[in-house]
C-alpha positions in Angstrom: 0.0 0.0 0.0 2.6 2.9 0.5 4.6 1.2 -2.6 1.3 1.9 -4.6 1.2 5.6 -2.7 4.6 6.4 -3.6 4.0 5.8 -7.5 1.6 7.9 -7.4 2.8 10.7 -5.6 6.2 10.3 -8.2 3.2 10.4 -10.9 1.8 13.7 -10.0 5.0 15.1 -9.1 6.1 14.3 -12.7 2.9 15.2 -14.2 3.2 18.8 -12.8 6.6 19.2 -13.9 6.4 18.1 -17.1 6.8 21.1 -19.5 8.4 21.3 -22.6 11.9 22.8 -23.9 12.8 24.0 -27.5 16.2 25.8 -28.0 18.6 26.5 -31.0 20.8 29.7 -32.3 20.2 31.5 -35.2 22.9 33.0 -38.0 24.9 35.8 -37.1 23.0 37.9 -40.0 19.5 37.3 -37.7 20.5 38.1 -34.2 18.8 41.1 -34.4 15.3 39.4 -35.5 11.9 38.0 -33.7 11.4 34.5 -33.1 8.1 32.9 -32.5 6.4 29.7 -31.3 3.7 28.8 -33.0 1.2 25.7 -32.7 -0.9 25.1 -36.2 -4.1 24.1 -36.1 -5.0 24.7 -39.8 -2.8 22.4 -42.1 -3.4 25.1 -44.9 -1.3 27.6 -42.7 1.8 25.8 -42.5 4.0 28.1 -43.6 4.4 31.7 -42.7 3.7 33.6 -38.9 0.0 34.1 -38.1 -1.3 35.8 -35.0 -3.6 33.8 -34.2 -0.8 30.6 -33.9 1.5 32.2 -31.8 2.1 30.7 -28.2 5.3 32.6 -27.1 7.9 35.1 -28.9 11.6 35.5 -28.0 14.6 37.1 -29.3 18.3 35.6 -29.6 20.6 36.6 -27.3 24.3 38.1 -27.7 25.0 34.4 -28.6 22.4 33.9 -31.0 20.9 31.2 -28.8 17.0 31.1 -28.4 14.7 29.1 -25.8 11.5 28.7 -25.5 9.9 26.4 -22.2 6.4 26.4 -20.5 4.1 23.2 -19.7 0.6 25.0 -21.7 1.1 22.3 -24.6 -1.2 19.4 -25.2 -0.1 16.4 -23.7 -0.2 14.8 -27.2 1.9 15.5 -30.7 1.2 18.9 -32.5 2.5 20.5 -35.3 4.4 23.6 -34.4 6.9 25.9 -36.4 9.3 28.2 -35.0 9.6 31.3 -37.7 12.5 34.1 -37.5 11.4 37.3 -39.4 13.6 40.8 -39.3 10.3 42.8 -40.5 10.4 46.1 -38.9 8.1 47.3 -36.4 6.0 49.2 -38.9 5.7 45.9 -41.0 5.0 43.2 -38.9 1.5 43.6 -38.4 0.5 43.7 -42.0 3.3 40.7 -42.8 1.4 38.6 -39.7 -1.7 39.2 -41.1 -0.5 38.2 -44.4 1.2 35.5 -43.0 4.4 36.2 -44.7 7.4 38.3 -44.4 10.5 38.3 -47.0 13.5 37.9 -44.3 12.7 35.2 -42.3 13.4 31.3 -41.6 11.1 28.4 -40.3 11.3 25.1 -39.3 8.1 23.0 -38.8 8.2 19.6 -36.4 6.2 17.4 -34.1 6.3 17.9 -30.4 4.5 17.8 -26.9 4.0 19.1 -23.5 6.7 16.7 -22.4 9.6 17.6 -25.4 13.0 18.7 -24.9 14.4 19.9 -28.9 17.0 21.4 -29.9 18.1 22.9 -33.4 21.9 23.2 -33.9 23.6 24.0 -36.9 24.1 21.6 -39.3 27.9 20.3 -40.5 27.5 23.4 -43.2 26.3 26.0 -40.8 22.4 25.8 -41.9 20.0 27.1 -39.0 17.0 25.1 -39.0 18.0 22.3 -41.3 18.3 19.6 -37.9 16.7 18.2 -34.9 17.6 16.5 -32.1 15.5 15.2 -29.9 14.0 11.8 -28.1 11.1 12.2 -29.8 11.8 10.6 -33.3 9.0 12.1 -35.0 10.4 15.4 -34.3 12.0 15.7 -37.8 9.8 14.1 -39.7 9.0 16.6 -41.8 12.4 17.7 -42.4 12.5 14.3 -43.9 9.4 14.7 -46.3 11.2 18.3 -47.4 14.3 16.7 -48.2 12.3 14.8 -50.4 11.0 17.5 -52.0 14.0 18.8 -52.2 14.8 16.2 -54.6 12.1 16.2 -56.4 12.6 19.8 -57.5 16.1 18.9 -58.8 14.1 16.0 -61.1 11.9 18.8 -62.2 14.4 21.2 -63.0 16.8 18.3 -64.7 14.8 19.5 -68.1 11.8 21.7 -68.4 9.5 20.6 -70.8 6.0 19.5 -70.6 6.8 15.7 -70.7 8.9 15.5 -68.4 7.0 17.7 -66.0 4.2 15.1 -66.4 6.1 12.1 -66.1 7.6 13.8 -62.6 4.4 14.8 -61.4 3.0 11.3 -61.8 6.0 9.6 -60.7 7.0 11.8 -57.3 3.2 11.9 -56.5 3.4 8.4 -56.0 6.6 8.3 -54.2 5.0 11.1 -51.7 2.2 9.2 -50.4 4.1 6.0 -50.3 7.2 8.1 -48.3 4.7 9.1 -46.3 2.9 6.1 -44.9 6.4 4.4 -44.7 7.0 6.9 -41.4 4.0 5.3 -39.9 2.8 9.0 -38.4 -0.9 10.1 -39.5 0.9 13.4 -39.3 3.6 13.2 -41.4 1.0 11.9 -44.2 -1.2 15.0 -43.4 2.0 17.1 -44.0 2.3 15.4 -47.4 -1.5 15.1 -48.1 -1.7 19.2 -47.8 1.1 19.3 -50.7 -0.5 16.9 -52.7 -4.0 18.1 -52.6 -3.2 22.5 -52.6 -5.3 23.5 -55.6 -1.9 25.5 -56.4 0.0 22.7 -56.8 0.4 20.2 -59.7 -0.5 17.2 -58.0 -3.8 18.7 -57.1 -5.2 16.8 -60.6 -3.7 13.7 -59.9 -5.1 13.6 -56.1 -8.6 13.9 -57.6 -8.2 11.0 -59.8 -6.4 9.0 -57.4 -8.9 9.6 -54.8 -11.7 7.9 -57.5 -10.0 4.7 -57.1 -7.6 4.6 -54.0 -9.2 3.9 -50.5 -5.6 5.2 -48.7 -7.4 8.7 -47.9 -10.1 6.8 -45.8 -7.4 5.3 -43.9 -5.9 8.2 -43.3 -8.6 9.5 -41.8 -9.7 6.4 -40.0 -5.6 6.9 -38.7 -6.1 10.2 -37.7 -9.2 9.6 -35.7 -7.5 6.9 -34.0 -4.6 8.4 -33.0 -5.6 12.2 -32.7 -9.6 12.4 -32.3 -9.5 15.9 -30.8 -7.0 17.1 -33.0 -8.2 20.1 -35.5 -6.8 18.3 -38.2 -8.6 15.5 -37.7 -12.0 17.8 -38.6 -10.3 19.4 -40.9 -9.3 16.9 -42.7 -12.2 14.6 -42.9 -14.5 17.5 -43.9 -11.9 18.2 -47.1 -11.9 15.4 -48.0 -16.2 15.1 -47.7 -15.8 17.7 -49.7 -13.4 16.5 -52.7 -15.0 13.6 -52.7 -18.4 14.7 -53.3 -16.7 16.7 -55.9 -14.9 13.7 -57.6 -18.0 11.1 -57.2 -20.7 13.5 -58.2 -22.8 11.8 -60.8 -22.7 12.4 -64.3 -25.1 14.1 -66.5 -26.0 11.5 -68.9 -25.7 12.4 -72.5 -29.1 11.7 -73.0 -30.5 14.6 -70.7 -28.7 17.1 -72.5 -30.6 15.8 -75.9 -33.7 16.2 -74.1 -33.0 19.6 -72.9 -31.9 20.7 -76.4 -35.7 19.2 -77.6 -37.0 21.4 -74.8 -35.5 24.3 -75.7 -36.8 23.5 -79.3 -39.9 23.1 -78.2 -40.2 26.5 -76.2 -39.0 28.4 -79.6 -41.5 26.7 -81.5 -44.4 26.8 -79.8 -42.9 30.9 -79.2 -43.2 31.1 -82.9 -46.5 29.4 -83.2 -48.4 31.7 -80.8 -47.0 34.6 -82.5 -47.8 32.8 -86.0 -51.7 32.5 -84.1 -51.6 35.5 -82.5 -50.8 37.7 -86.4 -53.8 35.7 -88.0 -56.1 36.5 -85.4 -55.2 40.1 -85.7 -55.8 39.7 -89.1 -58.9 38.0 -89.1 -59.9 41.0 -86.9 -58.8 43.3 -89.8 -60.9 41.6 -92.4 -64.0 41.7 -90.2 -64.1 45.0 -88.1 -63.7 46.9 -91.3 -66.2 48.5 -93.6 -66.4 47.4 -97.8 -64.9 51.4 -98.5 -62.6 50.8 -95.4 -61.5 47.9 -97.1 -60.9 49.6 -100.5 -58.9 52.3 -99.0 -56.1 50.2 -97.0 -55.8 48.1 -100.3 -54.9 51.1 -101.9 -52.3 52.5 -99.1 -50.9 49.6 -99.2 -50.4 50.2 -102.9 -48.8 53.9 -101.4 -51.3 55.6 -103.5 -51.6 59.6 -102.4 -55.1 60.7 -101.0 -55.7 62.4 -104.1 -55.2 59.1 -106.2 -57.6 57.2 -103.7 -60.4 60.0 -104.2 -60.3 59.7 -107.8 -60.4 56.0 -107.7 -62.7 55.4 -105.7 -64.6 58.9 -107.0 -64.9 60.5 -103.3 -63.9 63.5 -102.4 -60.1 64.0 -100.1 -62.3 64.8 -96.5 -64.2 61.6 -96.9 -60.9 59.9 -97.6 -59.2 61.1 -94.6 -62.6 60.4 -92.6 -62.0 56.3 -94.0 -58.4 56.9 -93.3 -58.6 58.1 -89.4 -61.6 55.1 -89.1 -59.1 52.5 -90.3 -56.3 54.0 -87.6 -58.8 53.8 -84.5 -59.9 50.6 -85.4 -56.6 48.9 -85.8 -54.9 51.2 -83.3 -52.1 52.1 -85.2 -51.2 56.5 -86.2 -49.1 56.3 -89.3 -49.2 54.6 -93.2 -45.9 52.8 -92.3 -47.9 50.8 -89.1 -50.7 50.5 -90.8 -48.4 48.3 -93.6 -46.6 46.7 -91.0 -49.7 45.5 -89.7 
């Protein structure tokens, strides 16, 4: 019994100490800058500072060495980024907003509450191009760039649009399969965001692989396991509701469209038909509203005969002529020769 009390006071002792630790140095030519701790909680905001990320900001000290500690971190893995900027003062609210500033360095990794990390130079003095820590996953995705890394030298090996396609297809591939080989939902996530940004060249072979591949299901079955109160985990399973509703959507069949041309045909003609109907009515109406000498006088306007030729033919005299001619206006409702011939 005071074996068993022991554990757990060394439990909770340990528990409320736990806190994590994250230190490095910067180059000479970025002493001077801002460094900020950031936790990500969209996957689409990977890269860049953003206010609403930022945990804690430090600046290097005559050294160039940085730290960062506290214990506010979940208890389990996160992707965070620690970002470098020299924007000035006046700049660094519109480049945080932005999420982007021109002079600056990043490094994204995988840590917890309970993390110690550090980022030393590399053998060629590179700041943020290592890791070291217990936690293996930490450089994970220092892995997956390298990668990239490599597959931007394939790409640039010969710039035409062959080549370009084969690469695509090819490194697409190799992405994915890179990425469930480091058997972390995360690190897949890391790649799946690269794959799948509409920006990006892979984006068209993501939708067709995710017609016919079930891998993007067990991601997400992956992610729920392992992280089901991450954001990402939401995140991800609603994109991927959404691109697949946009991928499996069905088809219009070519047979609707052939009966939606007919329609359309059908409006028109019918259209044409009324106003077919509609001029021999109005006709009809002509033929039967007016008077024998009514008659006789249109026939001859619409032979543009003067009122002076119609009085002789017909042996009237001009008044009674215009009398016939104002009769034949009211009744048809038109004012001039040229409607009157239109009609």
């Amino acid at each position: 019994m005071k074996k068993t009390f022991f554990v757990i006071i060394f439990l909770i002792g340990t528990t409320c100490l736990a806190q994590y630790q994250f230190s490095g140095k910067v180059n000479t030519d970025m002493e001077n800058g801002k460094l900020y701790l950031s936790m990500i909680e969209d996957y689409r905001k990977l890269s860049g500072v953003y206010s609403e990320q930022i945990l804690s900001k430090t600046i290097p000290d005559s050294m160039g060495s940085f730290h960062f500690e506290g214990d506010n971190l979940p208890l389990e893995n996160r992707i965070y980024r620690i970002h470098i900027d020299m924007c000035s003062d006046e700049d660094q609210a519109l480049n945080h907003f932005s999420g982007h500033c021109a002079n600056s360095k990043e490094i994204l990794f995988i840590a917890n509450n309970t993390d110690t990390l550090s980022f030393p130079f590399t053998e060629n003095n590179e700041m943020f191009c290592k890791v070291v820590a217990p936690n293996e996953k930490s450089e994970i995705f220092l892995k997956i760039d390298s990668l990239k890394n490599d597959m931007k030298y394939a790409f640039a090996a010969y710039r035409s649009e062959v080549n370009k396609k084969l690469n695509t297809q090819k490194w697409f591939k190799s992405l994915l399969d890179y990425g469930k080989s480091l058997d972390e939902p995360l690190a897949e996530l890391y790649v799946y965001a690269y794959v799948s940004d509409r920006s990006n060249d892979f984006h068209q072979h993501y939708l067709e692989d995710l017609k016919k591949n079930n891998y993007y299901d067990l991601l997400g079955s992956q992610l729920a396991e392992r992280y089901p109160n991450s954001p990402y985990t939401k995140q991800y399973l609603s994109e991927l509701a959404a691109d697949k509703y946009l991928v499996e959507k069905p088809q219009t069949p070519w047979w609707l469209y052939l009966l939606g041309v007919f329609a359309a045909f059908s409006v028109l003609a019918n259209f044409y038909l009324i106003g077919k109907w509609r001029q021999l009515q109005r006709k009809d109406k002509t033929t039967t509203v007016l008077s024998v000498q009514e008659k006789k006088v249109m026939q001859l306007i619409m032979e543009n005969k003067t009122n002076k030729e119609i009085a002789s033919e017909l042996f009237i005299s001009i008044n009674t002529v215009k009398t016939h001619i104002n009769n034949l206006y009211k009744k048809l409702n038109v004012t001039s020769r040229e409607e009157l011939k239109e009609l």
